[in-house]
Backbone bond lengths (Angstrom), bond angles and torsions (degrees), N, CA, C in turn:
res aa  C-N    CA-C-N  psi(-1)  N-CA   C-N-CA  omega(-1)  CA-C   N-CA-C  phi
1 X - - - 1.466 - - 1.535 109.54 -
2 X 1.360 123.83 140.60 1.023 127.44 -164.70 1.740 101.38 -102.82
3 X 1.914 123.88 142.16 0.783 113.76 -156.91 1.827 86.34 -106.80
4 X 1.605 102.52 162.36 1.184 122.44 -166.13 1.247 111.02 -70.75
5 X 1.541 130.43 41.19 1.696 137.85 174.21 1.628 89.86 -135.56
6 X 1.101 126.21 -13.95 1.880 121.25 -158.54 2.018 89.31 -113.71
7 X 1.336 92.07 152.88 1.349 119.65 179.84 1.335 113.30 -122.27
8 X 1.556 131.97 160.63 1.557 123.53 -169.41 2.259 94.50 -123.64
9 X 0.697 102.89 142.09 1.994 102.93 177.02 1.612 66.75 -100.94
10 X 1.744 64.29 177.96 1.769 97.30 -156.97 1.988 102.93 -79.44
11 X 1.862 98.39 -17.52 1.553 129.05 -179.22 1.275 95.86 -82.37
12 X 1.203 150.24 -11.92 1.473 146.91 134.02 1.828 75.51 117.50
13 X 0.871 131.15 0.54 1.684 106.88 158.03 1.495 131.07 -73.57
14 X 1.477 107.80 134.06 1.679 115.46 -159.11 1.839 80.62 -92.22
15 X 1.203 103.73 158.72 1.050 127.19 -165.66 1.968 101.80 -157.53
16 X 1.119 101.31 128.08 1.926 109.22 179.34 1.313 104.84 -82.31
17 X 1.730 122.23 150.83 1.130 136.17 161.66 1.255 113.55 -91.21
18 X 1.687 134.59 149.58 1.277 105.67 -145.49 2.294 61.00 -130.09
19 X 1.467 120.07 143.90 0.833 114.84 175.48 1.784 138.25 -81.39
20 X 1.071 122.22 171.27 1.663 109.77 -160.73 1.355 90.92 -84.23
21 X 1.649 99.71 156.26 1.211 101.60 -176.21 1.863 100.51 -110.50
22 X 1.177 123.24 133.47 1.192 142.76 171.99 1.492 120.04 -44.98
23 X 1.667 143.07 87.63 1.401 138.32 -159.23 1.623 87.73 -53.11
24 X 1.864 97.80 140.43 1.404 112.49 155.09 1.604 108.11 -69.51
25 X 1.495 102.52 166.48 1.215 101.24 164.11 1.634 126.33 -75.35
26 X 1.647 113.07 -14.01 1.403 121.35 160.91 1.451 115.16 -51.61
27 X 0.999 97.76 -45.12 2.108 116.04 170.45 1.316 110.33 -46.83
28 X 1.023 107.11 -63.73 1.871 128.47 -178.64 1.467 105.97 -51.28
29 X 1.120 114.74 -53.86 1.523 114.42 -166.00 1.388 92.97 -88.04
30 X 1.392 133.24 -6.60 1.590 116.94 158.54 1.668 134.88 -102.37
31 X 1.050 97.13 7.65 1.681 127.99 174.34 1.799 75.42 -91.89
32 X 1.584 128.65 -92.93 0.968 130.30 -148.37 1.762 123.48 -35.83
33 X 1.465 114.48 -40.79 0.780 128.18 145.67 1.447 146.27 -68.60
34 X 1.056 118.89 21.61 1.522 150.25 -154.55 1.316 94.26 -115.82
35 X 1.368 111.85 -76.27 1.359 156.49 176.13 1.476 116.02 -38.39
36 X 1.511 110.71 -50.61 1.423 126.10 -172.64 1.896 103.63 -86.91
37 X 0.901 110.87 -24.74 1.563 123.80 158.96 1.083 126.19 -53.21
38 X 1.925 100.72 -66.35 1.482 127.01 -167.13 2.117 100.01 -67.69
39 X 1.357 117.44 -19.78 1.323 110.66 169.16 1.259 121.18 -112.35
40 X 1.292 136.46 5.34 0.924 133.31 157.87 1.759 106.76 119.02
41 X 1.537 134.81 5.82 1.180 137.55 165.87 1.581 121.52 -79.67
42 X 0.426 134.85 -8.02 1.704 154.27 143.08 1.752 117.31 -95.17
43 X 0.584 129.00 175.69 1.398 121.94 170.25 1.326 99.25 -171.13
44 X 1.788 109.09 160.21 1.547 123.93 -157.71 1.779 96.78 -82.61
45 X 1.278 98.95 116.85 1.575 112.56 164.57 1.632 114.45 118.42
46 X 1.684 94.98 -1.37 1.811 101.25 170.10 1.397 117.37 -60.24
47 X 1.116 117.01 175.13 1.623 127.44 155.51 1.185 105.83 -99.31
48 X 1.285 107.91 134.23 1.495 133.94 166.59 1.324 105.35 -83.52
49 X 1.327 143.45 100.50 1.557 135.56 175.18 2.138 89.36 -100.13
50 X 1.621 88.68 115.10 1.683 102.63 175.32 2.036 105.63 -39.38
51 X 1.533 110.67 -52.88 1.124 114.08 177.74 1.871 137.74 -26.46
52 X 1.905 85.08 -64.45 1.323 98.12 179.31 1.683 100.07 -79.29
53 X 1.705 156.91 -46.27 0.807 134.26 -176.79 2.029 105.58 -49.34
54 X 0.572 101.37 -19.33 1.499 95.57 -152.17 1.658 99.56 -83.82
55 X 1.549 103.53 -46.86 1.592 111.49 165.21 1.719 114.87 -76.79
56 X 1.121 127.03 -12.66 1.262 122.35 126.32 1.582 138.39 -29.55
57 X 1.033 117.36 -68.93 1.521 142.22 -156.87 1.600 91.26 -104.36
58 X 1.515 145.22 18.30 1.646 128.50 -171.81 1.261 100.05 5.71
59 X 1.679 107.84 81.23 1.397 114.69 156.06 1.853 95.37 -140.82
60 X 1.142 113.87 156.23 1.818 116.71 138.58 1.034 125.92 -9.25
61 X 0.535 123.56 172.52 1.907 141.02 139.31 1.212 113.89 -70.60
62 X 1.496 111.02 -60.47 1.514 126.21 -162.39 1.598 93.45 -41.58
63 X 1.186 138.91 -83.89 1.301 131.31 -161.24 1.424 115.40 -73.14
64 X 1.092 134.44 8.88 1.405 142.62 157.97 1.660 103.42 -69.72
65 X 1.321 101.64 -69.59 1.504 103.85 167.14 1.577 126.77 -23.85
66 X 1.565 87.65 -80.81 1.297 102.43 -165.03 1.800 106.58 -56.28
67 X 1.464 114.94 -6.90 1.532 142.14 175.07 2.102 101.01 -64.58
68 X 1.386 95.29 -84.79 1.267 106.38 169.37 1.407 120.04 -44.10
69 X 1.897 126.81 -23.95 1.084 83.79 161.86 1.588 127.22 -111.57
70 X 1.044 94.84 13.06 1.492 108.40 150.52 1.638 128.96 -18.21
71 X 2.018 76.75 -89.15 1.657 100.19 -170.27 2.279 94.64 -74.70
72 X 1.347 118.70 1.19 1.286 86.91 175.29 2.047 100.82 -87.55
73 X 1.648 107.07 -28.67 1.382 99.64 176.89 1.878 125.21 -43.90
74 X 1.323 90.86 -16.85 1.737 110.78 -163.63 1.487 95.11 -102.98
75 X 1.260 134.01 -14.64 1.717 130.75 178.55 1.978 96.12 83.55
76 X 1.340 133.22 14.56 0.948 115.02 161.70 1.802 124.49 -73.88
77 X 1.575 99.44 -28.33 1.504 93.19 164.51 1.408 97.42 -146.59
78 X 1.879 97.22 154.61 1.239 116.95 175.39 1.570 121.18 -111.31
79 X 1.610 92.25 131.22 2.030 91.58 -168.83 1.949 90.21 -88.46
80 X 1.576 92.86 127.02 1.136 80.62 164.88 1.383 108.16 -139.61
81 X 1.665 122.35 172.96 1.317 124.85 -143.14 1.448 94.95 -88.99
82 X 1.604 114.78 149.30 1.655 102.64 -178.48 1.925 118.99 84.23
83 X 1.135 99.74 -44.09 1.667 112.93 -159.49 1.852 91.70 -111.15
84 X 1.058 129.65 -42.00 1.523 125.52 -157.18 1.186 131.77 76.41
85 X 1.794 142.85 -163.93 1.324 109.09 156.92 1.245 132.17 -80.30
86 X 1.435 111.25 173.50 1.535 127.84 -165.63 1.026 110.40 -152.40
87 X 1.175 135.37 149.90 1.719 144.53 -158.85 1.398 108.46 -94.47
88 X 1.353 130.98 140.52 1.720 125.68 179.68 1.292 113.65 -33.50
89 X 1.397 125.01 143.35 1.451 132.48 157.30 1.583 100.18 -66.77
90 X 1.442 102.35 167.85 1.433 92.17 -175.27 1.840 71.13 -152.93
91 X 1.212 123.92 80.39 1.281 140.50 137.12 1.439 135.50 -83.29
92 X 1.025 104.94 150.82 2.067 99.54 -169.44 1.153 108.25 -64.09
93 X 1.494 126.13 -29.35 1.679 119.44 165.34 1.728 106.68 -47.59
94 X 0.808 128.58 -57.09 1.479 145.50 -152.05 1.497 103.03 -66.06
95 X 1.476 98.96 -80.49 1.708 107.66 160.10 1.208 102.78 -19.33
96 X 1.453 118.97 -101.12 1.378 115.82 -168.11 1.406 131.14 -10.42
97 X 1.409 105.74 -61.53 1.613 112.49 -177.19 1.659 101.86 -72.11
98 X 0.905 127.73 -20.10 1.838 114.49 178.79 1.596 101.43 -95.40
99 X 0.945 118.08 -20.44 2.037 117.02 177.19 1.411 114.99 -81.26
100 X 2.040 108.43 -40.22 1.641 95.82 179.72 1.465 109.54 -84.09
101 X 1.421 123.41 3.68 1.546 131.51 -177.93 1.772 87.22 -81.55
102 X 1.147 107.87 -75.47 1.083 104.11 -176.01 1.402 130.18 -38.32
103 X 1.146 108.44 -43.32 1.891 123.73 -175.56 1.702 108.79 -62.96
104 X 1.672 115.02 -36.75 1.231 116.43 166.98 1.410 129.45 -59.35
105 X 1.476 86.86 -43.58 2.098 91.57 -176.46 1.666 102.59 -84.42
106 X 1.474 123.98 -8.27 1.227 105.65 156.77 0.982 123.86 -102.30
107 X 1.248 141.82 -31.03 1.495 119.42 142.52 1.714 134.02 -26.64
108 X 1.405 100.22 -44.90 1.828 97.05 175.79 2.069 96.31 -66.47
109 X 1.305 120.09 -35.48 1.410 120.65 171.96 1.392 115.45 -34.76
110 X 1.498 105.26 -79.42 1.497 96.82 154.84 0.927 152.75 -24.64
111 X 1.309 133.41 -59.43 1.140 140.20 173.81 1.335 110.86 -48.35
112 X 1.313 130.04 -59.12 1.587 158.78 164.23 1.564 97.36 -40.54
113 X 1.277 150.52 -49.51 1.190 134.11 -166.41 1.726 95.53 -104.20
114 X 1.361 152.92 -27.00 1.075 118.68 159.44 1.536 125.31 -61.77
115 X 1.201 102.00 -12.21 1.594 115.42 176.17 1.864 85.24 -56.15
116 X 1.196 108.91 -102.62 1.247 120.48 169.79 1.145 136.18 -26.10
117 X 1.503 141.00 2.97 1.573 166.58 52.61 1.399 78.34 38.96
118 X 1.410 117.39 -89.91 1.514 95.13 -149.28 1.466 131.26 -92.91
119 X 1.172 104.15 27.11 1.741 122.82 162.42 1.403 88.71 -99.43
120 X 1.020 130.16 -68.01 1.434 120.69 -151.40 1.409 129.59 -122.02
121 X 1.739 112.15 75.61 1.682 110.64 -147.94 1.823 114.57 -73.81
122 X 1.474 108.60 27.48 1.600 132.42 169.37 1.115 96.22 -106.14
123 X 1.144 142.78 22.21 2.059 136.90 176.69 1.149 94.49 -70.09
124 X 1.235 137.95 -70.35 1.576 133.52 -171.77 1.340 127.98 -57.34
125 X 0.897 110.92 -15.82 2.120 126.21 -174.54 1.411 81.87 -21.37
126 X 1.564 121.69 -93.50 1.331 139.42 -163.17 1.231 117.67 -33.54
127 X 1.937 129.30 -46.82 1.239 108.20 149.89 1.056 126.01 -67.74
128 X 1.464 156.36 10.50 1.286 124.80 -166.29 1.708 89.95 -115.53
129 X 1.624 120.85 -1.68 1.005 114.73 178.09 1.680 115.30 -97.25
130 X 1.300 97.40 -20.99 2.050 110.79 166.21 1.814 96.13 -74.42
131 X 1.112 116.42 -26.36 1.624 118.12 -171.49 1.454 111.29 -69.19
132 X 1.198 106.00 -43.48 1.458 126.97 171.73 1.449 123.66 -69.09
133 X 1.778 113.85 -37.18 1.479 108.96 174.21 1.814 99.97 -91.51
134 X 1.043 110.50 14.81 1.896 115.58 173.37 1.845 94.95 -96.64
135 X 1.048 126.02 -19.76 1.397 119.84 -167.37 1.106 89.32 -85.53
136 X 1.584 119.96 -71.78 1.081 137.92 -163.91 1.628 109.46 -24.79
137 X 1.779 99.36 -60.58 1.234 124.79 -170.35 1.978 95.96 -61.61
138 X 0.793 155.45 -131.67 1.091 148.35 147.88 1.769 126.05 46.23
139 X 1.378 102.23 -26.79 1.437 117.26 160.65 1.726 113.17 -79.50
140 X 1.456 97.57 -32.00 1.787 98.37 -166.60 1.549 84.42 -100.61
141 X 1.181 129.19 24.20 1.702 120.53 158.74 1.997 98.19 72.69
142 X 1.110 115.77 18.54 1.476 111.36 -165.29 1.860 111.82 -89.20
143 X 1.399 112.03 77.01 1.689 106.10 -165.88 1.506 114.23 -53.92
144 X 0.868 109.22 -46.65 1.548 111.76 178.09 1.667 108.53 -80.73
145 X 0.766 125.92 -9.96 1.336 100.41 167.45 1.834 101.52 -99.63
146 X 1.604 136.89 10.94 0.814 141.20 117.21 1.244 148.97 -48.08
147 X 0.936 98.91 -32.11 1.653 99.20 165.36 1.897 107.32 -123.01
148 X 1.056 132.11 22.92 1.336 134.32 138.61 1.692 108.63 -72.40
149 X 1.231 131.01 -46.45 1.107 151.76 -175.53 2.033 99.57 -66.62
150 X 1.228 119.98 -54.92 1.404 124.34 -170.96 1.935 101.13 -58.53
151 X 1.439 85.33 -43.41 1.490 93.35 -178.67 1.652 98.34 -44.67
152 X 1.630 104.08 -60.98 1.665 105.75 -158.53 1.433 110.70 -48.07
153 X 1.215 95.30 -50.21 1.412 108.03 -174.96 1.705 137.45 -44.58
154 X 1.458 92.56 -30.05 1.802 116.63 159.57 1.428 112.02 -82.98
155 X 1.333 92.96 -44.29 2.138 88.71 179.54 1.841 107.72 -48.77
156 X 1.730 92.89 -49.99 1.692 95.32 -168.80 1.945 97.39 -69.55
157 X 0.815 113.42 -72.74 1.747 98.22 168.97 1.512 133.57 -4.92
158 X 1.050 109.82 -44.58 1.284 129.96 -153.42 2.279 78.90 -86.71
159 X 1.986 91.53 -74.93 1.060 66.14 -150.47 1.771 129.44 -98.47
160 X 1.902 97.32 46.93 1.557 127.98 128.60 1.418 119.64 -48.14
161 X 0.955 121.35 -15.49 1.688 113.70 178.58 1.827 103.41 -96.93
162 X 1.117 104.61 7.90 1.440 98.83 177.08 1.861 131.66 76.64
163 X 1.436 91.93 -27.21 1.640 104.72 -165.71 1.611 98.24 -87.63
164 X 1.162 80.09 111.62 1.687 90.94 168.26 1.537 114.67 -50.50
165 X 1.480 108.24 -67.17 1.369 98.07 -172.23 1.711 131.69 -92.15
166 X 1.179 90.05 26.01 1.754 109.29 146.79 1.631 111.54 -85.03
167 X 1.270 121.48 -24.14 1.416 121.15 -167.74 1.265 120.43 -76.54
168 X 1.971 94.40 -36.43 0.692 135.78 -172.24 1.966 112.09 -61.31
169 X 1.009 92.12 -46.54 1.753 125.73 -159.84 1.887 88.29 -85.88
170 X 1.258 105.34 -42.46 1.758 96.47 178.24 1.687 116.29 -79.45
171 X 1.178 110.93 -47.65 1.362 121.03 -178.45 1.809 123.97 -1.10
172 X 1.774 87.87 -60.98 1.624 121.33 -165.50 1.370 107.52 -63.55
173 X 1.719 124.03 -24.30 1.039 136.47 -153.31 1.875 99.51 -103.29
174 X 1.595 108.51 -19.30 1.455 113.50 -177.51 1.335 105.97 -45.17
175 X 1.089 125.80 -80.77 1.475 132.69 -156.51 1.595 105.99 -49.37
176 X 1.645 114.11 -37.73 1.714 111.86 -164.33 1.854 74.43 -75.59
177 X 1.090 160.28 -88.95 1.345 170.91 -97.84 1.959 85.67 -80.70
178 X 1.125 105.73 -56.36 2.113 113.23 -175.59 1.771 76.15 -35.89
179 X 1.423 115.47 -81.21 1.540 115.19 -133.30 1.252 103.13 -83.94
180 X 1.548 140.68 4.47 1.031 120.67 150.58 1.428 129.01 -104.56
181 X 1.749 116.05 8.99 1.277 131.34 148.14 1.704 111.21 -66.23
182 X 1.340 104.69 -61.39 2.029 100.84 178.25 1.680 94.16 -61.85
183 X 0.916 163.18 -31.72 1.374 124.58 174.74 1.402 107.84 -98.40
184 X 1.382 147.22 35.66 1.182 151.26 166.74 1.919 86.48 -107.04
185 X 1.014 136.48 -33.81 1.248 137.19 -172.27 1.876 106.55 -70.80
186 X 1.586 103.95 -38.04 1.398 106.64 165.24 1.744 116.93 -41.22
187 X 1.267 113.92 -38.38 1.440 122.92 -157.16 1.297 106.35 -122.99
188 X 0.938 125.21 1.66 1.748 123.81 -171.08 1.689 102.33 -131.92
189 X 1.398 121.62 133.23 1.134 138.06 151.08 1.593 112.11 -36.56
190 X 1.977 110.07 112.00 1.691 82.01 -175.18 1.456 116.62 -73.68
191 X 1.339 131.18 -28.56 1.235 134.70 160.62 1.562 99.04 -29.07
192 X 1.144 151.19 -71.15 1.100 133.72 -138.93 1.791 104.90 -85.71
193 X 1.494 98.01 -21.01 1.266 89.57 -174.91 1.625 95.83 -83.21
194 X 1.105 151.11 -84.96 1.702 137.84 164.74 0.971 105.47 7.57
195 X 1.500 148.78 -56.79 1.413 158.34 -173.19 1.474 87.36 -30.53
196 X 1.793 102.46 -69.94 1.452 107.55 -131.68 1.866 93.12 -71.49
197 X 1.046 114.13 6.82 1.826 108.20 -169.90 1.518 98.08 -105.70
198 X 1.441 117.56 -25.83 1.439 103.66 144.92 1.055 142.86 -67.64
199 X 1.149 116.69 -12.68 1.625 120.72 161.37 1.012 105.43 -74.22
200 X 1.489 140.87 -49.99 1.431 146.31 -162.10 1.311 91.15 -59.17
201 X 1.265 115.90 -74.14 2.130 98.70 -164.16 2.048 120.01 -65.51
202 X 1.525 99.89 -11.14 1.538 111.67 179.55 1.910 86.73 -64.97
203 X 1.316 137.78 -59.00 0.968 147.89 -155.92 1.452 102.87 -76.25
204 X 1.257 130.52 -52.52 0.981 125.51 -169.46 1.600 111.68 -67.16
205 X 1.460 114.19 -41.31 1.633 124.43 164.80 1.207 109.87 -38.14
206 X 1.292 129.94 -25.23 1.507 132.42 -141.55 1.865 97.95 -119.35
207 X 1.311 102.63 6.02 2.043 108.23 -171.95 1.352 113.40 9.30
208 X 1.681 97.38 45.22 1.681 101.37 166.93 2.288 105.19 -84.11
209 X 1.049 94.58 65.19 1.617 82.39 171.88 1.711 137.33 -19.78
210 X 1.502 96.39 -48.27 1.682 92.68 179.22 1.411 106.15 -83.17
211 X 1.384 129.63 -6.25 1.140 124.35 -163.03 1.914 104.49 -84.45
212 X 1.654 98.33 -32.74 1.406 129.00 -154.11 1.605 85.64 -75.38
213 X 1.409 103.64 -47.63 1.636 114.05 -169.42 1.619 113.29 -67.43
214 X 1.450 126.31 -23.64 1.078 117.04 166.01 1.173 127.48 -100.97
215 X 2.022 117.90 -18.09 1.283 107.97 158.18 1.598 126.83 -64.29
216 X 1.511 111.73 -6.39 1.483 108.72 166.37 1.544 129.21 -91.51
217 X 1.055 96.96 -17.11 1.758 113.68 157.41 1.644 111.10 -56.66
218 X 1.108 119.21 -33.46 1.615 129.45 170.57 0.970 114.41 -83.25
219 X 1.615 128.34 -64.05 1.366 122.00 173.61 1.059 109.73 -65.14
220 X 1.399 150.88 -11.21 1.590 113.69 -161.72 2.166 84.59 -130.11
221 X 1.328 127.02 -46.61 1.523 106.60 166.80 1.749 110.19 -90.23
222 X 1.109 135.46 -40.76 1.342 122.00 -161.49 1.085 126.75 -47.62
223 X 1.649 105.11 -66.61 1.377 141.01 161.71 1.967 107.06 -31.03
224 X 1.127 96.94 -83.03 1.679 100.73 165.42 1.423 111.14 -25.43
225 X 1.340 111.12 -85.44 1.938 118.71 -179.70 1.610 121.72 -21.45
226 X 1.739 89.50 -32.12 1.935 88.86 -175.21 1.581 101.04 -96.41
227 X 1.038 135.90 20.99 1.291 137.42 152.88 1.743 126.18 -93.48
228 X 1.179 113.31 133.35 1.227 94.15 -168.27 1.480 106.42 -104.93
229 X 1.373 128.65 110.19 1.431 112.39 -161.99 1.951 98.19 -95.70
230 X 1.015 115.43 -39.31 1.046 102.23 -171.57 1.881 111.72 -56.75
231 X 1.220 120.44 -15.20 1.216 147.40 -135.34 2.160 82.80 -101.22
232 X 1.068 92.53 -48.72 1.557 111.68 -153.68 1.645 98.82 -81.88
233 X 1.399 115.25 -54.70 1.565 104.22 157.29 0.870 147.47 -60.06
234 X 1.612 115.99 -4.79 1.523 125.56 -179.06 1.886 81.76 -83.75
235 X 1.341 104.13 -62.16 1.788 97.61 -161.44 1.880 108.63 -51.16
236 X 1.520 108.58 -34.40 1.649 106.51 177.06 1.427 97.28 -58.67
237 X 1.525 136.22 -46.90 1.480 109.44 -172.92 1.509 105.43 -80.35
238 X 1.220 137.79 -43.03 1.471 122.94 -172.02 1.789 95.00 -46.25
239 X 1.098 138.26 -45.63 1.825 130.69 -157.46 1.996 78.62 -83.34
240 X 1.129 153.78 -77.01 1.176 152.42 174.02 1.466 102.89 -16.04
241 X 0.863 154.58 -41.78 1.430 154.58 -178.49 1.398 117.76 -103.65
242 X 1.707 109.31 -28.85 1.548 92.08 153.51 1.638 120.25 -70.12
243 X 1.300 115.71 -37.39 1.473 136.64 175.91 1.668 99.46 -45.38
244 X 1.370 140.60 -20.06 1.396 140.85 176.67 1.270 123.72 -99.34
């Protein structure tokens, strides 16, 4: 008899369920702050004083901390000397170097899952079902839960290509990718942005490689470039300071 953590394949091999693990509250307060970024309540280049998040959030310190140093291991904030932490710049220098990092390891993604396309023409299930709760999301006007979702949607992509240490190599980049998807949602039609992830799996179905390789040159720098983020946080704080 099989015990209620084990599963049977259809090859009659049992295989264990390994159980969910419960978010810490270190977790929480780094989603939260993720979040408060990714819409525009924080904004890129504030100070984070550990204090006020924490009397914010009726939490400690202790996990605020141990929060901050989190997101600074990840480049979401920088401790700096004199100043304390502060939330990523989100300058076109900056961008750049986290989009063409990115654009490489998803491109080698690609390549790697139409490979795998043709062993297994169920490879996509998982996006087309994140594709679907991105519509969804995007119908009820919900930006951030649009681009929390865009995020997923590359994580699960990615690690469809099988290679661990591509997954590995993207991972770190999730959280900076959340907050510059929620403020790309400030400026972008979410319909249009969903659009473009239907093209992504229409293309990818299609193991046209060069085709895949230049529609990601659009989605992942073009698209970006015609936004002006630095542009967009100056105007979120001018309405933030009228708002006081």
């Amino acid at each position: 008899m099989m015990s209620t953590n084990q599963v049977q394949r259809s090859g009659g091999e049992l295989l264990k369920l390994q159980p969910l693990a419960a978010k810490t509250l270190v977790d929480q307060v780094v989603d939260t702050i993720v979040e408060a970024t990714a819409t525009g309540i924080f904004l890129p280049g504030d100070r984070i004083v550990e204090a006020e998040v924490a009397r914010s959030l009726n939490v400690s310190r202790v996990p605020v901390r141990e929060a901050l140093r989190m997101l600074e291991s990840q480049g979401i904030v920088v401790n700096e000397r004199y100043r304390g932490m502060r939330l990523m710049d989100v300058n076109i220098d900056r961008l750049e170097k986290i989009l063409k990092v990115r654009l490489a390891l998803e491109n080698l993604a690609g390549r790697e899952v139409m490979e795998g396309l043709k062993r297994a023409p169920k490879l996509l299930d998982p996006l087309e079902a994140l594709l679907e709760k991105m519509h969804e999301a995007a119908n009820d006007g919900n930006g951030f839960g649009v681009a929390s979702l865009d995020t997923e949607f590359h994580h699960c992509f990615c690690k469809l290509s099988g290679n661990e240490v591509l997954v590995r190599t993207w991972e770190p980049l999730s959280r900076q990718l959340t907050i510059i998807f929620g403020l790309s949602t400030l400026k972008k039609k979410l319909v249009d942005i969903v659009a473009e992830h239907d093209e992504f799996i229409d293309i990818l179905r299609k193991g046209d490689i060069d085709a895949f390789e230049k529609m990601m040159e659009v989605h992942i720098l073009e698209y970006s470039r015609d936004i002006d983020y630095e542009g967009l946080v100056k105007h979120l704080r001018v309405l933030e300071q009228r708002a006081k």
